[in-house]
Steps between C-alpha positions, in 0.01 A plus 500: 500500500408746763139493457534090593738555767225785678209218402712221677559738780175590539372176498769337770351789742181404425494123480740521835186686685205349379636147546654616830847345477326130367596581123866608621680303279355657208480853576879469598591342129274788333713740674819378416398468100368894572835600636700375228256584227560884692826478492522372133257816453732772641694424241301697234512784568125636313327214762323702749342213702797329590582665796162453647477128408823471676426687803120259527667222461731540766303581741234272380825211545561626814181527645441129340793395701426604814136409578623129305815457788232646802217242394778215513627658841102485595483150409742415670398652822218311467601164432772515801192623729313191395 
């Protein structure tokens, strides 16, 4: 289970910068499944990966998070400029 949770993380962080906050959504689900797949991965104790597929997939969550709420704040802006 680790090596899915670092894949998921890995791709949240990636799919969250390439798609620059558009693809939110889904980079912030593929985190969460990554965190608990990590956390259900700590758990054995010979799985080596788990850590790191819990570590990328929080950050890739929270990085997913905030460039989703900051191009809804920018939208916003706009729309009350208009």
């Amino acid at each position: 289970m680790g090596i899915a949770s670092l894949v998921l993380g890995v791709l949240a962080i990636l799919l969250t910068m390439f798609t620059a906050g558009i693809m939110g959504w889904l980079s912030i689900l593929l985190g969460i499944t990554g965190i608990i797949l990590g956390i259900f991965g700590k758990k054995d104790a010979e799985d080596k990966y788990a850590q790191a597929g819990l570590i990328t997939s929080i950050v890739g969550t929270s990085i997913s998070v905030l460039i989703y709420i900051a191009c809804i704040g920018c939208i916003g802006l706009m729309s009350m400029a208009a």
